[in-house]
C-alpha positions in Angstrom: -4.8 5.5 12.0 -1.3 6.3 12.8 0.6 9.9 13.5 3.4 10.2 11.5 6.8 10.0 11.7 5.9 8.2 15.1 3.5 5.8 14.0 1.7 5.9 17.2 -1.8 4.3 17.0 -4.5 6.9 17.1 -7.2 5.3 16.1 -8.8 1.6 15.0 -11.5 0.9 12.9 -12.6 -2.9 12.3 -15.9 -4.2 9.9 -16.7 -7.2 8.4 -19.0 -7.1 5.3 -20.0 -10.2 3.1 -17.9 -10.5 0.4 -20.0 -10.4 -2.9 -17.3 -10.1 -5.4 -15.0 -13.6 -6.1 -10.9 -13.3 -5.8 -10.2 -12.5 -9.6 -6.6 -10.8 -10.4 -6.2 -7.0 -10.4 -9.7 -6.4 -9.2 -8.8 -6.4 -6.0 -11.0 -3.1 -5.5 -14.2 -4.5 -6.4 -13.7 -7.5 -3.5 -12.2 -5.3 -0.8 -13.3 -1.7 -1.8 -16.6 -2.3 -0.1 -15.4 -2.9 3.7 -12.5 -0.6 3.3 -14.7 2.5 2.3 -17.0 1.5 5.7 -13.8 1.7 7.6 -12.1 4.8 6.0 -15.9 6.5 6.1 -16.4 6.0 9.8 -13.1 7.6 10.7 -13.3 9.9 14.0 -9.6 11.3 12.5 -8.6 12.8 9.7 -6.3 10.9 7.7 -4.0 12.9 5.5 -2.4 9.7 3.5 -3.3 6.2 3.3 -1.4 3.6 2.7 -2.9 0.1 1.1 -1.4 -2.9 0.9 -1.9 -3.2 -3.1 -1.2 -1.3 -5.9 -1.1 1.8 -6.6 -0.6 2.9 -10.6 1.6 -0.1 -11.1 -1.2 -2.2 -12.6 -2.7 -3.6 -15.7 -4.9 -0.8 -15.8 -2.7 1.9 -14.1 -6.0 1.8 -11.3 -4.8 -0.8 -8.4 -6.7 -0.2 -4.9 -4.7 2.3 -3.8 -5.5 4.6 -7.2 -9.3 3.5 -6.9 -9.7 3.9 -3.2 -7.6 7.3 -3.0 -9.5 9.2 -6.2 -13.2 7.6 -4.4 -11.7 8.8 -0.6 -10.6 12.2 -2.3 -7.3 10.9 -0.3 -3.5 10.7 -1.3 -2.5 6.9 -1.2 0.0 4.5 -1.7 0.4 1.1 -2.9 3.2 -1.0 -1.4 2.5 -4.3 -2.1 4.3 -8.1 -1.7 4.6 -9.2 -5.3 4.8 -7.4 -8.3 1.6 -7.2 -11.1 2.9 -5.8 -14.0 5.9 -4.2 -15.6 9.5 -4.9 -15.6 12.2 -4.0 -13.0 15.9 -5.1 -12.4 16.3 -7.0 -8.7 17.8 -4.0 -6.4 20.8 -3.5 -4.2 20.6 -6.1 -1.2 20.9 -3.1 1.4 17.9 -1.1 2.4 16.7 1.2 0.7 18.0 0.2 -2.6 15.7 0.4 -5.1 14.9 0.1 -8.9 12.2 1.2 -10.8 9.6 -0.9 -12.2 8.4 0.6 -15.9 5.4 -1.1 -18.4 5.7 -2.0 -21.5 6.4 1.9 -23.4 9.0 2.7 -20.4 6.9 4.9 -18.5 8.0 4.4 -14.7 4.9 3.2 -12.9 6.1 2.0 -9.6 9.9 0.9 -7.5 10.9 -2.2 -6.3 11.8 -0.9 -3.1 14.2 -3.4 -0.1 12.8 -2.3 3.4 15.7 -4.0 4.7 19.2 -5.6 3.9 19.2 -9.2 1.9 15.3 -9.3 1.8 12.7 -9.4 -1.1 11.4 -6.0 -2.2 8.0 -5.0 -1.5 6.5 -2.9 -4.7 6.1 0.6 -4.2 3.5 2.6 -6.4 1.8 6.5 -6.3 -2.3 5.3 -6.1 -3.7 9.1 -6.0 -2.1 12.6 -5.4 1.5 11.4 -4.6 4.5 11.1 -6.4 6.9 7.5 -6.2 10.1 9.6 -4.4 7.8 10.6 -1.3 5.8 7.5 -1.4 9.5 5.5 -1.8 10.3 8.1 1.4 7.1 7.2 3.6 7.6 3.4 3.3 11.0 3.4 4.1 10.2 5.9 7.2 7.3 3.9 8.2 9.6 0.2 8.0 11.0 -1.2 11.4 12.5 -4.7 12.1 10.2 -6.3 9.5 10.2 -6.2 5.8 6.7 -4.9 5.3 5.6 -1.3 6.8 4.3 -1.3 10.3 0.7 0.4 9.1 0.1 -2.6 7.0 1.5 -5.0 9.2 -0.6 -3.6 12.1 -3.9 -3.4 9.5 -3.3 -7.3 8.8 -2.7 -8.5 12.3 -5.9 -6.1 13.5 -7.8 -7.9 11.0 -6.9 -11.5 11.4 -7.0 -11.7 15.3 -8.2 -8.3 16.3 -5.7 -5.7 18.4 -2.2 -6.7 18.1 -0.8 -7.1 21.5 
């Protein structure tokens, strides 16, 4: 858990389930949900947005992680995720911040492909619950430092490969 805008660490939560669902595209939920909903349920904090590193409504089903998890967490949430799972977008500015949107197949705007920083791939921005895409384009933008992917989910990944990032 981190305050915002600061993103001071307030509070860290690691668990490691067995995994009893198999790696199958755009059910990420049903693999990770499990462990995820230990961590987020064992919270000291409160935690007034969460951001996943997945989708958000920009998915087959318009119900990526971050839709699931936020709706089951009663939680707003945001997807921002490394690749792109459905819809169509046009490749953005190169400076950051540029961003275009990513729409499905009737033209509905589901999501953004969003540059964190100049000349570098987009990450894929996407409302999962209770949020709408300018703010969540906002808070991953605010929440971006030196490196292309957000510090919460760059700090989640690194606490859950090697434990606390030094």
């Amino acid at each position: 858990v981190m305050t915002y805008p600061s993103l001071r660490i307030i509070e860290e939560i690691k668990k490691e389930l067995p995994l009893e669902f198999p790696y199958i595209p755009t059910l990420l939920t049903f693999r990770e949900g499990p462990v995820l909903l230990e961590c987020f349920l064992s919270l000291r904090e409160k935690v007034d947005l969460i951001m996943f590193d997945g989708q958000g409504i920009a998915h087959p089903r318009s119900m990526g992680l971050a839709t699931h998890l936020g709706i089951l967490l009663s939680t707003p949430a945001i997807g921002c995720a490394k690749s792109r799972l459905t819809g169509n977008y046009k490749e953005p500015g190169i400076k950051k911040g540029s961003y275009s949107y990513i729409k499905d197949r009737s033209g509905r705007i589901i999501g953004a492909a969003l540059r964190t920083r100049d000349k570098v791939k987009p990450v894929f921005v996407s409302p999962g619950y209770r949020i709408n895409l300018r703010d969540s384009i906002d808070i991953v933008l605010r929440c971006t430092g030196k490196f292309r992917i957000p510090e919460p989910l760059r700090y989640a990944h690194t606490l859950g490969k090697n434990g606390r990032e030094k």
